[in-house]
VOGU-815431 format. One record per residue (C-alpha): residue number from 1; residue in three letters; x, y, z. Coordinates in nm, 3 decimals. Example, Ala and Ser with C-alpha at 12.3 -4.5 7.8 and 13.67 -1.06 7.14 Angstrom:
VOGU-815431
    n  res       px       py       pz
    1  ALA    1.230   -0.450    0.780
    2  SER    1.367   -0.106    0.714
end
This chain:
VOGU-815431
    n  res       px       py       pz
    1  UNK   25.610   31.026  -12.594
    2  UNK   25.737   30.672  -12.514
    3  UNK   25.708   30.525  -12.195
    4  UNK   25.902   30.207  -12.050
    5  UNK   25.743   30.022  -11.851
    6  UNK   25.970   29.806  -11.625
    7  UNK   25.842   29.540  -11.437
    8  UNK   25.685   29.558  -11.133
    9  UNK   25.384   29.433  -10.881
   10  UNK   25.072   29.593  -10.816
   11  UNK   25.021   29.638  -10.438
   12  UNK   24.914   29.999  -10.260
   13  UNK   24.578   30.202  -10.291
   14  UNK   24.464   30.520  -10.477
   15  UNK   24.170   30.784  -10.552
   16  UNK   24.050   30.691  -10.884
   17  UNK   23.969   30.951  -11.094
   18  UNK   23.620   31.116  -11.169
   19  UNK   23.425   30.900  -11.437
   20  UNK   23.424   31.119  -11.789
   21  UNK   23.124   30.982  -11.938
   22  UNK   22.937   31.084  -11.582
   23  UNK   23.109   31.420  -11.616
   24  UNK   23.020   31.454  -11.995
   25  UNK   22.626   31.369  -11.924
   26  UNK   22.626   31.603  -11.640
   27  UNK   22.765   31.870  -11.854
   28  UNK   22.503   31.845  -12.119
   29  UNK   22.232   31.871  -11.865
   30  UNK   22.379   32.197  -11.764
   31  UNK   22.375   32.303  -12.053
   32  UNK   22.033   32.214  -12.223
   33  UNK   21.889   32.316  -11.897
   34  UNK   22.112   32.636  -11.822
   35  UNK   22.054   32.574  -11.468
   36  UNK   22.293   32.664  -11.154
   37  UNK   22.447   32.371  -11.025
   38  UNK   22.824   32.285  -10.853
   39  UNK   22.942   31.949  -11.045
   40  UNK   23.210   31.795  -10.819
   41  UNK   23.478   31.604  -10.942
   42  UNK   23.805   31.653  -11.122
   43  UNK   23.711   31.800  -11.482
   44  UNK   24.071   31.764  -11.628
   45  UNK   24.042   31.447  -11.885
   46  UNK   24.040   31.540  -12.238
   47  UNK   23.697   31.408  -12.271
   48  UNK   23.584   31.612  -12.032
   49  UNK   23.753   31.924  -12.134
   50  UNK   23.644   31.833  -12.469
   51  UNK   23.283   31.856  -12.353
   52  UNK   23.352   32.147  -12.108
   53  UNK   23.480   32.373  -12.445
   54  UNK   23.180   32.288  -12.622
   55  UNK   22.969   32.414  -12.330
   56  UNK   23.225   32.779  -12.296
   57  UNK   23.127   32.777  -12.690
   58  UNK   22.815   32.752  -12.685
   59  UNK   22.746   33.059  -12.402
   60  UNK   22.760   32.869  -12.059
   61  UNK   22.890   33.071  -11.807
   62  UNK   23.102   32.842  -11.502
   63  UNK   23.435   32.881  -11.330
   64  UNK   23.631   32.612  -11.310
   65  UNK   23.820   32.501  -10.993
   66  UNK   24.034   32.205  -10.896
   67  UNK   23.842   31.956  -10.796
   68  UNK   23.470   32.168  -10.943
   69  UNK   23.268   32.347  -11.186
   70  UNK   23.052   32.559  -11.087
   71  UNK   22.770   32.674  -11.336
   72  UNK   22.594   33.010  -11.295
   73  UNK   22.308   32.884  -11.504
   74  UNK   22.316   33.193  -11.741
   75  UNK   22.443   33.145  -12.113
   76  UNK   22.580   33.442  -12.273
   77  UNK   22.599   33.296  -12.682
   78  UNK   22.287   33.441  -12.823
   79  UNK   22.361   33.407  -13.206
   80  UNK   22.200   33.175  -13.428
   81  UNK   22.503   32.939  -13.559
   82  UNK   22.765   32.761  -13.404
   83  UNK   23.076   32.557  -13.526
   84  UNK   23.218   32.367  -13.208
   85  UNK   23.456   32.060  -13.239
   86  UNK   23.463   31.726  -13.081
   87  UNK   23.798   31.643  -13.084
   88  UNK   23.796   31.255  -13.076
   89  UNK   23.493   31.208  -12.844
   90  UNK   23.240   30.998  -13.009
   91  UNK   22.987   31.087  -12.724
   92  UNK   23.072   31.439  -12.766
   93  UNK   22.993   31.469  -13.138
   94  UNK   22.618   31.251  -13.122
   95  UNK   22.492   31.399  -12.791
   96  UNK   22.605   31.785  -12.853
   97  UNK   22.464   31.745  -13.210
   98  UNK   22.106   31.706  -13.054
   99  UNK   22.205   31.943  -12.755
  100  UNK   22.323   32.240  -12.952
  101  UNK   22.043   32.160  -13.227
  102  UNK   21.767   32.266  -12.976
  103  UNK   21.976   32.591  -12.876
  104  UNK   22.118   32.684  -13.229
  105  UNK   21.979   32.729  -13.554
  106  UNK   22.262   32.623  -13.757
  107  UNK   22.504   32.383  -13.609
  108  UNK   22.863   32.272  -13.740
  109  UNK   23.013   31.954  -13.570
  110  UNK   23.387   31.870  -13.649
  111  UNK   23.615   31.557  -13.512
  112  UNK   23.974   31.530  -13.519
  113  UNK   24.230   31.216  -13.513
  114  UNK   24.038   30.904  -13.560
  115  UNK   23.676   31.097  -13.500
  116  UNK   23.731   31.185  -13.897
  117  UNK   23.747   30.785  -14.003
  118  UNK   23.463   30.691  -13.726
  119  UNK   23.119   30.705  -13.866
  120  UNK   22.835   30.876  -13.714
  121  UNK   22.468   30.834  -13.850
  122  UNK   22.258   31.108  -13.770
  123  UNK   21.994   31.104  -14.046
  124  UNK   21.680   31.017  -13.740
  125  UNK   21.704   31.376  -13.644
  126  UNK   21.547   31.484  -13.937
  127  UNK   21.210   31.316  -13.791
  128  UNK   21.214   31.617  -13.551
  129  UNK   21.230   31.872  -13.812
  130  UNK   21.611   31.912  -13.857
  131  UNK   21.799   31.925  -14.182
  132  UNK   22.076   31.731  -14.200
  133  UNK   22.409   31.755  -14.431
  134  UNK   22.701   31.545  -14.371
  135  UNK   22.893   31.312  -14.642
  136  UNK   22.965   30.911  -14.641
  137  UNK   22.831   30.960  -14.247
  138  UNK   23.157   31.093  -14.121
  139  UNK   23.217   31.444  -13.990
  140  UNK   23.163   31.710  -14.018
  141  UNK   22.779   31.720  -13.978
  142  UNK   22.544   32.031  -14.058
  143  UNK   22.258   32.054  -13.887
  144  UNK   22.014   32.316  -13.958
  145  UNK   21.624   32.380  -13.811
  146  UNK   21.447   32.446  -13.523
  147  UNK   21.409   32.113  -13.297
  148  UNK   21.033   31.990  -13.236
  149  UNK   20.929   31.812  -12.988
  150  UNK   20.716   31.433  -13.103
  151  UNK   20.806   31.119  -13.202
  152  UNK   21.129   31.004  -13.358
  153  UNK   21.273   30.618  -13.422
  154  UNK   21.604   30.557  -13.395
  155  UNK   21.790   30.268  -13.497
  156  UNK   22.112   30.218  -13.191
  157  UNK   22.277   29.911  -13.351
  158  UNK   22.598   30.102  -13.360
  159  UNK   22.589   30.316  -13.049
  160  UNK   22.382   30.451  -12.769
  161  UNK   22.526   30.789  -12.824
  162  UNK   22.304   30.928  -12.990
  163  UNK   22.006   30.800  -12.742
  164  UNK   22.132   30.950  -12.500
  165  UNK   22.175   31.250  -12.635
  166  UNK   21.805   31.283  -12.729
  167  UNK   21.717   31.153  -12.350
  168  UNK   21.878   31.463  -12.220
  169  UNK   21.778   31.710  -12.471
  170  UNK   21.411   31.628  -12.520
  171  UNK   21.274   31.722  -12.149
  172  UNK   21.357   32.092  -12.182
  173  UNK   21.133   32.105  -12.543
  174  UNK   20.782   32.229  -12.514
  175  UNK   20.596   31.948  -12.577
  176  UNK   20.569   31.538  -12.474
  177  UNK   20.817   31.295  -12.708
  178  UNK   20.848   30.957  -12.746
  179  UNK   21.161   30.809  -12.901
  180  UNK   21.118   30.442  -13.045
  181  UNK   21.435   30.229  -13.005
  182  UNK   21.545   29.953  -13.277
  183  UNK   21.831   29.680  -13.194
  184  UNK   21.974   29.876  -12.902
  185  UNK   22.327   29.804  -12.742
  186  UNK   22.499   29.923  -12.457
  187  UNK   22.189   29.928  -12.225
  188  UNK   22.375   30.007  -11.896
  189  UNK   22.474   30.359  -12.098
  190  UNK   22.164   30.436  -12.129
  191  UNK   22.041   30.315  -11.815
  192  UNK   22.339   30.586  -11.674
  193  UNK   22.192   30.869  -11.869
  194  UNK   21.804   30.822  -11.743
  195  UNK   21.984   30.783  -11.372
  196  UNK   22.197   31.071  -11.397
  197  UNK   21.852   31.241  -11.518
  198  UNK   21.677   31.135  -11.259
  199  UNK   21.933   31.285  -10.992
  200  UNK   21.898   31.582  -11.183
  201  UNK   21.520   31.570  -11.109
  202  UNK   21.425   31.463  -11.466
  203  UNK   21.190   31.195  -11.530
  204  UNK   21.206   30.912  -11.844
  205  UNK   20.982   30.663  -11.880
  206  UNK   21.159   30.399  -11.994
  207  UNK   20.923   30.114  -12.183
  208  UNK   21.151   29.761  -12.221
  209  UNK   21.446   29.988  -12.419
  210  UNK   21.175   29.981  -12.685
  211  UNK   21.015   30.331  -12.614
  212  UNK   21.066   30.573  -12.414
  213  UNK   20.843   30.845  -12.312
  214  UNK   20.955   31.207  -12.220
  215  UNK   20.728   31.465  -12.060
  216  UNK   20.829   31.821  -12.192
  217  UNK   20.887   32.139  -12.034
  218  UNK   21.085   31.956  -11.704
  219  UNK   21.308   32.188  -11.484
  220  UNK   21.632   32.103  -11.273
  221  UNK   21.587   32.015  -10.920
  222  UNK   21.933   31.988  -10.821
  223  UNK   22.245   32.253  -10.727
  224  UNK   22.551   32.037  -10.658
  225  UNK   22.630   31.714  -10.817
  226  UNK   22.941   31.468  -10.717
  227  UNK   23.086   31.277  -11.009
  228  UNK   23.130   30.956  -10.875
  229  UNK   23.477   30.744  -10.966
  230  UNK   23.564   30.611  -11.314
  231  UNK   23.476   30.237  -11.356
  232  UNK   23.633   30.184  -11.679
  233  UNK   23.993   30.333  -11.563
  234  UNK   23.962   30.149  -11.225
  235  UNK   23.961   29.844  -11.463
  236  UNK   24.307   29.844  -11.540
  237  UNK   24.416   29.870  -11.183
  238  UNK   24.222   29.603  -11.076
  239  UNK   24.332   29.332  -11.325
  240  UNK   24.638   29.467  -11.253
  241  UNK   24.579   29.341  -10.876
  242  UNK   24.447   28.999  -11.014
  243  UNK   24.753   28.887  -11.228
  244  UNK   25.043   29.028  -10.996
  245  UNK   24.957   29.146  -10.610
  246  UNK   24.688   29.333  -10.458
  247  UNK   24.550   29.683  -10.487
  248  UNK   24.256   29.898  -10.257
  249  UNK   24.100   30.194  -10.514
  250  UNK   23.882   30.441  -10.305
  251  UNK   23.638   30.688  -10.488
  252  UNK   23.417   30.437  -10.650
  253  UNK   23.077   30.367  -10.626
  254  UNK   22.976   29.988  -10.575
  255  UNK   22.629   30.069  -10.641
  256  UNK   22.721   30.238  -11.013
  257  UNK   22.523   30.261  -11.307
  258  UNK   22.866   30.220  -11.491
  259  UNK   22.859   29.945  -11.743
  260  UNK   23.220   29.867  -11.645
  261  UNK   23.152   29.810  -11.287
  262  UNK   23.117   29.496  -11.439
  263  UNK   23.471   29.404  -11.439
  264  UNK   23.461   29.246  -11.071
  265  UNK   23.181   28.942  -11.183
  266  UNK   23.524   28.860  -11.458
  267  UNK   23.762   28.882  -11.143
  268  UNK   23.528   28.680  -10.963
  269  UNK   23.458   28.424  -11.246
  270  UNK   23.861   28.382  -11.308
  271  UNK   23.923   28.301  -10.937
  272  UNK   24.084   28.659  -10.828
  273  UNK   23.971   28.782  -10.514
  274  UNK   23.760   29.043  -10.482
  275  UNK   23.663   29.271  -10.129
  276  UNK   23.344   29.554  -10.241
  277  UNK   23.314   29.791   -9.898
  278  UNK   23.141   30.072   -9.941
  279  UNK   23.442   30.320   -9.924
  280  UNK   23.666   30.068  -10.105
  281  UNK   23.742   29.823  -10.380
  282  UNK   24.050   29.547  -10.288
  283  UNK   24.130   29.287  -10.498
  284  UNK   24.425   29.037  -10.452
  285  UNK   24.590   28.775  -10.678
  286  UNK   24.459   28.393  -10.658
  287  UNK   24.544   28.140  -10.923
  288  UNK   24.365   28.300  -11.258
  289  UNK   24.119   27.987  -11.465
  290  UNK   24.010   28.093  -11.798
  291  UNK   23.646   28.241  -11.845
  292  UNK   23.397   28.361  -12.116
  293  UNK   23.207   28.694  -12.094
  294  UNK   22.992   28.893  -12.320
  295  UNK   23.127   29.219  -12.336
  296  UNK   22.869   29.361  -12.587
  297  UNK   22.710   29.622  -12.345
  298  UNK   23.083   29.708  -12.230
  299  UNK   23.299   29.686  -12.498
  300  UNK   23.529   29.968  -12.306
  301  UNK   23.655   29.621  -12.108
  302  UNK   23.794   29.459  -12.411
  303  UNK   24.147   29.554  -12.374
  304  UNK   24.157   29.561  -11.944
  305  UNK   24.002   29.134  -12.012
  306  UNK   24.289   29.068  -12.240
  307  UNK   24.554   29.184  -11.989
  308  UNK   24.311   28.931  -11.744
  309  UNK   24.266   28.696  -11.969
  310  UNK   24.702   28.684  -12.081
  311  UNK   24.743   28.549  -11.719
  312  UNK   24.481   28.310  -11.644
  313  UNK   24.518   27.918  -11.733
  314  UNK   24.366   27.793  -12.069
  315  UNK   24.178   27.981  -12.297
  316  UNK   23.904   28.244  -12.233
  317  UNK   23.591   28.368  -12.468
  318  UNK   23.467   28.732  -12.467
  319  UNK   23.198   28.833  -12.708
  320  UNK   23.083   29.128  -12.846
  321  UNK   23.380   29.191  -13.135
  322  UNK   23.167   29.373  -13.364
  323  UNK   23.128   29.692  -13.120
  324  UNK   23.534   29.753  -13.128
  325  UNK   23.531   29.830  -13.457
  326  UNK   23.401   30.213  -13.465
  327  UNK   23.644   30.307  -13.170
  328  UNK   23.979   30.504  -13.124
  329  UNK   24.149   30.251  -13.375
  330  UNK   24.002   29.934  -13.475
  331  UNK   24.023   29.816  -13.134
  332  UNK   23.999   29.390  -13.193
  333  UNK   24.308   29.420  -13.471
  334  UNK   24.490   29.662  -13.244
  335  UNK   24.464   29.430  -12.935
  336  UNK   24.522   29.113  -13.152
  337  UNK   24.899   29.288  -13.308
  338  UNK   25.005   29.449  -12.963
  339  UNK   24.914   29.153  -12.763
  340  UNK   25.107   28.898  -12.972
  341  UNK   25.475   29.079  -12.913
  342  UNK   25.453   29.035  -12.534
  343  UNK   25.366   28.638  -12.670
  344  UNK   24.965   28.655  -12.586
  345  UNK   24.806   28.456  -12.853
  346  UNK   24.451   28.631  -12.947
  347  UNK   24.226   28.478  -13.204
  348  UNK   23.941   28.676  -13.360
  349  UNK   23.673   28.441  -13.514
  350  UNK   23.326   28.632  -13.588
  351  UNK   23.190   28.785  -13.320
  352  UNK   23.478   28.618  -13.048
  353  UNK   23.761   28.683  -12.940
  354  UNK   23.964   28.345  -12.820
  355  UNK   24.230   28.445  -12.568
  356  UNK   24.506   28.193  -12.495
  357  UNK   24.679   28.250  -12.202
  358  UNK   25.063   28.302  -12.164
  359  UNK   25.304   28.169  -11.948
  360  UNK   25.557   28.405  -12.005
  361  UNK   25.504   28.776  -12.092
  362  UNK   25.829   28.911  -12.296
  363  UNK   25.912   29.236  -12.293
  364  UNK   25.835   29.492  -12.600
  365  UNK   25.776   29.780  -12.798
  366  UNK   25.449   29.894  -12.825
  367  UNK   25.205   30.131  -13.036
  368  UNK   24.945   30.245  -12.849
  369  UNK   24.734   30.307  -13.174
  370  UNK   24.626   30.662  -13.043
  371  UNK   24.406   30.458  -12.789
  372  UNK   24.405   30.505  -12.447
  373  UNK   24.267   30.182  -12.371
  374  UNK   24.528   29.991  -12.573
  375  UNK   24.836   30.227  -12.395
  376  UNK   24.654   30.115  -12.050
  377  UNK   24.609   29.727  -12.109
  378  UNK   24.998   29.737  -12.224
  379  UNK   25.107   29.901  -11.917
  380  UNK   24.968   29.681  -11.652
  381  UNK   25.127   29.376  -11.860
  382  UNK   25.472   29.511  -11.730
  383  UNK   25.360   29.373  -11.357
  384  UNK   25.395   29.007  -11.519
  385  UNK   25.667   29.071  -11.796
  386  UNK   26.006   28.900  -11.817
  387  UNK   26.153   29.225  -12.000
  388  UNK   26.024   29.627  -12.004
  389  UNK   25.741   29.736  -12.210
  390  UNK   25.818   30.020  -12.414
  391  UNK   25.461   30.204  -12.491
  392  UNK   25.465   30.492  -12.800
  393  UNK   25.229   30.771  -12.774
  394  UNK   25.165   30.708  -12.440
  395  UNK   25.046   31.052  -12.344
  396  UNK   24.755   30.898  -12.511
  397  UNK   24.570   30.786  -12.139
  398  UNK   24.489   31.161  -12.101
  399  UNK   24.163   31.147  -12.350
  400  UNK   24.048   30.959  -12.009
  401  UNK   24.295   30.920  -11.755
  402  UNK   24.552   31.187  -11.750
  403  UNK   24.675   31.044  -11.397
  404  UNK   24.681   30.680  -11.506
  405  UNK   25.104   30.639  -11.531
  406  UNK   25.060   30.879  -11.156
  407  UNK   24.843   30.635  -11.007
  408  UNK   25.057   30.381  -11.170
  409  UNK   25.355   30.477  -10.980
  410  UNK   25.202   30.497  -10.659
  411  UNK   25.087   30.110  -10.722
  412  UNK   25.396   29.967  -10.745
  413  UNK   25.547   29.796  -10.532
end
């Protein structure tokens, strides 16, 4: 579906939505654990409801409400094989490998869309007595075995993913691990999965990202759970408020774990102003200077830094190119073709990006690459355009933000 995007300014105030990779942790707990708890928040993403099938698939018994799922703790799949697929979720295909491996004998992943061209290593597993069968390390993946608890190494050069998934499957295993980490990225992921853990009632010892140490046999201690707001939407929003008025998101938490709560040091950097209450987030337009920021452990921010980056003066840096490759589309050439019809110049150069910022924003059509992220950063570029922006595919935003173009409307002024 194509949406035109005429131009506007950001000013007004909205709930953002409940974070999906918060939701999707909190979903795997429930259901390595098969514990009761209430998880709070609104469960309608794709993402999410990606995760949430896998979980109705695999025998965990919940009802779903608007704004909850609530999980009886009881799971009713008792066979010994299951074929479940991930749809386009990364995280959904490397953490329910290792989830459903400890509750399944025999375990068939599958991907759709751009999932089939991403590739997924998951060859370490085999360290705790899983076979593995997958070709060119793309899906679909067999996994076959009964999961041991012990020690496993695991290099996370690529992705976290599959860290995390071992971090939340591992403490319900009879038996201690320890799980030794080589060239990790995306630390505040993983920092999100050991503190969603640990408000579960699950301890990790975590030992410099090198090793980590998980005591077996741990239980639940928890019955409701609130998914806090979504960081890496509110993104969007926010730059949106920095290059063309001034917006007020309520729902997230200043405090998060959220890699992308990073996004208000850029705003601050560039010169934008920035308010952090405890019940709200406000930021307002200022004159915009150029600034360099390594995006490695949030590469989600890429595209929201380029819309920031398109309005401030000179040229700004961000680092961390390498991690956009294995993503919805190949997220650096994506941003560098979309960006240059509105007129944004973007350079990629190694491991850089090299934004140069515009002085006029022209109107345009644009592909959205089947990436949310890309449909997003386009959008909020019609708050600064001289023309509409015409986005294709943009039904897109729903893998993580089905209210985005909502929320959009009720920002503009």
């Amino acid at each position: 579906m194509n949406r035109i995007i005429s131009p506007f300014r950001f000013k007004g105030s909205v709930n953002i939505n409940s974070s999906k990779s918060y939701f999707q942790r909190a979903l795997a707990i429930s259901l390595i654990s098969e514990s009761k708890v209430e998880l709070v928040g609104n469960p309608y993403e794709n993402d999410i409801l990606t995760a949430l099938n896998i979980c109705e698939k695999a025998g965990l018994c919940f009802k779903k409400t608007k704004n909850s799922i609530k999980i009886d703790g009881k799971r009713t799949n008792s066979r010994k094989s299951i074929s479940v697929n991930s749809d386009e979720s990364g995280f959904c295909a490397r953490v329910f490998s290792v989830v459903l491996s400890n509750l399944f004998d025999n375990v068939t992943i599958n991907g759709f869309g751009s999932a089939i061209n991403r590739s997924f290593n998951f060859s370490c597993l085999s360290q705790l007595g899983l076979k593995i069968n997958t070709k060119d390390l793309s899906l679909p993946v067999n996994i076959k075995g009964e999961m041991q608890s012990g020690e496993i190494c695991i290099d996370a050069s690529d992705s976290s993913q599959l860290l995390s998934g071992l971090l939340i499957t591992l403490p319900f295993l009879d038996g201690d691990s320890s799980i030794y980490v080589k060239d990790l990225v995306s630390f505040p992921y993983v920092d999100m999965t050991i503190g969603i853990l640990k408000d579960f009632g699950v301890d990790i010892t975590n030992e410099s990202y090198k090793r980590f140490f998980v005591k077996g046999n741990q239980q639940i201690k928890l019955s409701k759970y609130i998914i806090e707001g979504d960081w890496s939407g509110a993104a969007f929003h926010l730059v949106g408020a920095a290059i063309s008025g001034e917006v007020k998101l309520h729902g997230l938490n200043p405090n998060s774990l959220q890699a992308d709560k990073a996004i208000l040091k850029v705003l601050v950097k560039c010169g934008a102003e920035v308010i952090i209450k405890e019940d709200f987030i406000e930021v307002k337009r200022l004159e915009l200077n150029s600034f360099s920021f390594d995006a490695t452990d949030c590469p989600d921010l890429f595209p929201s830094l380029v819309s920031l980056a398109s309005c401030c003066k000179g040229v700004s840096v961000i680092k961390g190119v390498r991690r956009l490759i294995n993503k919805e589309s190949n997220r650096a050439r994506s941003i560098k073709l979309e960006f240059a019809k509105i007129g944004v110049k973007v350079v990629l150069k190694d491991n850089h990006m090299y934004i140069h910022g515009s002085k006029v924003i022209k109107g345009a059509i644009i592909s959205s690459h089947n990436d949310h992220r890309i449909a997003m950063a386009l959008s909020i570029m019609g708050s600064v355009s001289k023309g509409p922006i015409n986005i294709t595919d943009s039904e897109v935003v729903a893998k993580s933000y089905s209210n985005f173009y909502k929320d959009l409307e009720i920002l503009t002024a």
